[in-house]
C-alpha positions in Angstrom: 0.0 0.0 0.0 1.2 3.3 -0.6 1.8 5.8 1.4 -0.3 8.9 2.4 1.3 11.6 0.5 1.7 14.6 3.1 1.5 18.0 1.4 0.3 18.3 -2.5 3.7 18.8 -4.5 3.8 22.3 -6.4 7.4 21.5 -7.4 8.1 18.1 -8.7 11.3 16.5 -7.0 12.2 14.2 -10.1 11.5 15.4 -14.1 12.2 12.8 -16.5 12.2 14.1 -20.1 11.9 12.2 -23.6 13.8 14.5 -26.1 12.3 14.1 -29.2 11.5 16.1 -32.2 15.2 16.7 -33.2 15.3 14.9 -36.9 11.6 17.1 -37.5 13.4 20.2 -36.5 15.9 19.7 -38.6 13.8 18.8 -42.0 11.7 21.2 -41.2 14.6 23.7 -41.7 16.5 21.8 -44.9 18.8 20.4 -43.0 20.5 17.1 -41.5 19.1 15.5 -39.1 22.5 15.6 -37.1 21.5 19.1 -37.3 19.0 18.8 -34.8 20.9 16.8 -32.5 23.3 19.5 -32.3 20.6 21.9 -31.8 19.0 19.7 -29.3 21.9 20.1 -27.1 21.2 23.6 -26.6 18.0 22.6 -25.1 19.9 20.4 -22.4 21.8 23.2 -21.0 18.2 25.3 -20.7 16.5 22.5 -18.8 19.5 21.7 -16.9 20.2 25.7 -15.9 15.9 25.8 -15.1 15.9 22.4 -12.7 18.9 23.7 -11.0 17.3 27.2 -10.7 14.0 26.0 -9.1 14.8 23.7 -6.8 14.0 20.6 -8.8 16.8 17.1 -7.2 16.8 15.3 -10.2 16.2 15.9 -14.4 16.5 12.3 -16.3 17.1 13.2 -20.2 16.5 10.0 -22.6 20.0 10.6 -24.6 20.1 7.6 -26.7 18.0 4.2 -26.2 18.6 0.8 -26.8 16.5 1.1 -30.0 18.5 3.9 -31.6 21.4 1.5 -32.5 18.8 0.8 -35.3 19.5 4.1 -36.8 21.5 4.9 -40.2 25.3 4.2 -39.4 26.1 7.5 -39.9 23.6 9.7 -37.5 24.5 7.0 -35.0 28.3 7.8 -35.6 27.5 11.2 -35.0 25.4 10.7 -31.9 28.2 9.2 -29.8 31.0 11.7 -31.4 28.2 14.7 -30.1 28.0 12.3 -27.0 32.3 12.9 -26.6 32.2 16.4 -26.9 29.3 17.3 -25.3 30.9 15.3 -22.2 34.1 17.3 -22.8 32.7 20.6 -23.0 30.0 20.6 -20.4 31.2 19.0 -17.6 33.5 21.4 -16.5 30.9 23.9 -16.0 28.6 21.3 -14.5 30.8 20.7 -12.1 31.0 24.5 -11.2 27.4 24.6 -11.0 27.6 21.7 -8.3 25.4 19.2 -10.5 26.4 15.8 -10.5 26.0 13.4 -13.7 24.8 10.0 -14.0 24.9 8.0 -17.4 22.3 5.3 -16.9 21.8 2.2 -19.4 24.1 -0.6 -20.5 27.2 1.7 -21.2 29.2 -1.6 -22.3 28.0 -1.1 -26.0 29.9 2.2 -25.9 33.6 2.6 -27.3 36.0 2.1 -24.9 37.5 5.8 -25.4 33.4 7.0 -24.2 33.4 4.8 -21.1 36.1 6.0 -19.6 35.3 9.5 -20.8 32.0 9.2 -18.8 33.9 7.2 -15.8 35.8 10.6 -15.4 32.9 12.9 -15.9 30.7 11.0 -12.9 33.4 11.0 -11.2 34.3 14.7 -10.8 31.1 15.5 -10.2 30.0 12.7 -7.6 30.1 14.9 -4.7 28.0 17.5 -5.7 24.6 18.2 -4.3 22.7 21.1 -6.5 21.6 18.6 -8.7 21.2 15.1 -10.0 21.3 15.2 -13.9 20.9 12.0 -15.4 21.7 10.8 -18.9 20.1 7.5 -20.0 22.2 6.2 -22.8 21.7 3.0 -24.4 18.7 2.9 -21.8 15.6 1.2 -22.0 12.9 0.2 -19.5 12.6 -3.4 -20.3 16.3 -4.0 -20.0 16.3 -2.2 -17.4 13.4 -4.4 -15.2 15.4 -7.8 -16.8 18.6 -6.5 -15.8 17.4 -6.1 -12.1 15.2 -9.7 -12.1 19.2 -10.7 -13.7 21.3 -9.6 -10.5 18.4 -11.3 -8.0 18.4 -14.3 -9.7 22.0 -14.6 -9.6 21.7 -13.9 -5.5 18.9 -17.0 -5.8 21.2 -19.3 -7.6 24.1 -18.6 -5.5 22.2 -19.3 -2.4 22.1 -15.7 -0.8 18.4 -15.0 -1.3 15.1 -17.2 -1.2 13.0 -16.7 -3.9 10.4 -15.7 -1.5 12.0 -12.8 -0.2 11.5 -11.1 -3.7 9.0 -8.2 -3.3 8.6 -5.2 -5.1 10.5 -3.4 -2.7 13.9 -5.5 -3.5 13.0 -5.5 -7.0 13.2 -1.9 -6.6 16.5 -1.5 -5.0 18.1 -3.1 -8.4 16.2 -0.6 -10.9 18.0 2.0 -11.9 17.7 5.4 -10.2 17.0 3.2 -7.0 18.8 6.0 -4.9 16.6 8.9 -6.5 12.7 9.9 -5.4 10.7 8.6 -8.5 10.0 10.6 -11.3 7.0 12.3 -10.3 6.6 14.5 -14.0 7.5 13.1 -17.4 7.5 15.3 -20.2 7.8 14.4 -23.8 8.4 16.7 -26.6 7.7 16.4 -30.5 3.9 16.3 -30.4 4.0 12.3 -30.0 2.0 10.7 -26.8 3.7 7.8 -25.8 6.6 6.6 -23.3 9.1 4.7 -26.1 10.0 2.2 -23.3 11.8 4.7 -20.4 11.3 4.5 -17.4 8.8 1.8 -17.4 8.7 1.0 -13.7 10.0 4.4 -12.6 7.0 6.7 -14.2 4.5 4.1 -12.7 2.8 7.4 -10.7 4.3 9.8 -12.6 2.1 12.9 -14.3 2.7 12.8 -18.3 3.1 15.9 -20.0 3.2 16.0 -23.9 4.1 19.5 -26.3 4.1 19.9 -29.6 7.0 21.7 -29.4 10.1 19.9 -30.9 13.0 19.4 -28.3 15.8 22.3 -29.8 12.8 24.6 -29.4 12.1 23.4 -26.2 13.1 26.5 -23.6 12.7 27.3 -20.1 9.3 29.0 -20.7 8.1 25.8 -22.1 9.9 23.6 -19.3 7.6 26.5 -16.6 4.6 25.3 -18.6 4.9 22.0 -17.9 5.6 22.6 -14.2 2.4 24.8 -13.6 0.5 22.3 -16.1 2.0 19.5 -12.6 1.7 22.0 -10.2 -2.2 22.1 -10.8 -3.1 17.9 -10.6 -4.2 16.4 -7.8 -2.2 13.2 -7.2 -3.4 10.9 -5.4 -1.5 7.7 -5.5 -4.6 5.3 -5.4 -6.6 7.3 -2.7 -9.4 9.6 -3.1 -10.1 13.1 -3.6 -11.6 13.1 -0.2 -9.1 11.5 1.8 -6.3 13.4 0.1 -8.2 16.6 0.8 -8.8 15.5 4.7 -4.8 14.5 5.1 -4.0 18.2 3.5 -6.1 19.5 5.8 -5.0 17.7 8.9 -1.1 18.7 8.0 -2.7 22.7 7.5 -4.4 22.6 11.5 -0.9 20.9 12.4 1.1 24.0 11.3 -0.9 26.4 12.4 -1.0 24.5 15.8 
């Protein structure tokens, strides 16, 4: 059961976003679709400077999922080069701004000379506290639930855990983000309305928030939309309106008491 949430949240804690629109942008303007991706990574420092700004813990950006790899050779080729530099150039100033970085997903697929480029970038950054950006690469939510069932089945096969112990709770501590509140706003841009397997078990109370607007358009005005467009739901986790209004009203007579 879950439980009673306290106060309604104005400010979500945890804002995943699904990037997308890039390639559109892009033909929309004549251009490559590397074009956009470039672009797009304009939009990442917005977002990142506006979740740092207001108070928001953690901003989870889909970079790159297990699907792209599907891609032409040679946008792919220029995703993980845009990938290299983008580490190289933005880090430092990350860093400065006291945001940490996390690149979620099954790095392994990565070149060797990207691995240790993000090994080096997480850990610079691994003390800070002004925010948690993370950078799912090579992510996706079903490897991401198989990948945690993986590591408890090993613990069953090696004799350290009884089958019976699992619960959603353990199941939990092996999904990625484990350490993070859950996403509790997902935004998508590009105009399309689903989740493209991210997040699957994370986002399972999240608030889903879809734009038209394509991601290197996508600003801090539009990223203040969303949060107001959160801000104004009433979440209520399973319970009803009532309860929820009677627990909000309780916690009001307690501060004023």
């Amino acid at each position: 059961m879950n439980s009673l949430p306290t106060v309604k949240q104005l400010m979500p804690k945890h804002v995943a976003i699904i990037m997308d629109g890039n390639g559109r942008w892009a033909k929309k303007r004549g251009k490559r679709r590397t074009a956009g991706h470039k672009a797009g990574a304009e939009s990442v420092r917005r977002a990142v400077s506006f979740a740092r700004r207001n108070g928001i813990e953690s901003l989870t950006l889909f970079a790159f999922s297990s699907e792209n790899w599907q891609r032409p050779k040679a946008e792919v080729t220029v995703l993980m080069e845009l990938f290299m530099t983008v580490l190289k150039r933005e880090v430092p100033e990350l860093h400065e701004r006291n945001v940490r970085l996390n690149v979620v997903g099954d790095t392994s697929q990565f070149s060797k000379r990207l691995q240790e480029r993000i090994a080096e970038a997480e850990k610079l950054t691994a003390q800070n506290t002004a925010l948690q950006l993370n950078i799912a690469a090579n992510y996706g939510g079903r490897w991401d639930i198989v990948n945690a069932a993986r590591q408890l089945a090993e613990q069953v096969a090696a004799g350290t855990l009884h089958p019976q112990a699992i619960d959603e709770k353990l199941l939990q501590q092996h999904i990625q983000l484990a350490q993070q509140a859950q996403p509790d706003l997902l935004i998508r841009t590009g105009g399309e309305h689903r989740v493209s397997n991210f997040l699957l078990w994370q986002v399972a109370y999240a608030e889903f928030y879809f734009t038209d607007v394509l991601w290197p358009d996508f600003d801090e005005q539009v990223f203040a939309e969303a949060v107001a467009d959160f801000a104004s739901r009433e979440r209520r986790f399973g319970l009803t309106s009532e309860q929820i209004n009677d627990v909000i009203k309780r916690v009001a007579q307690v501060s004023e008491d």
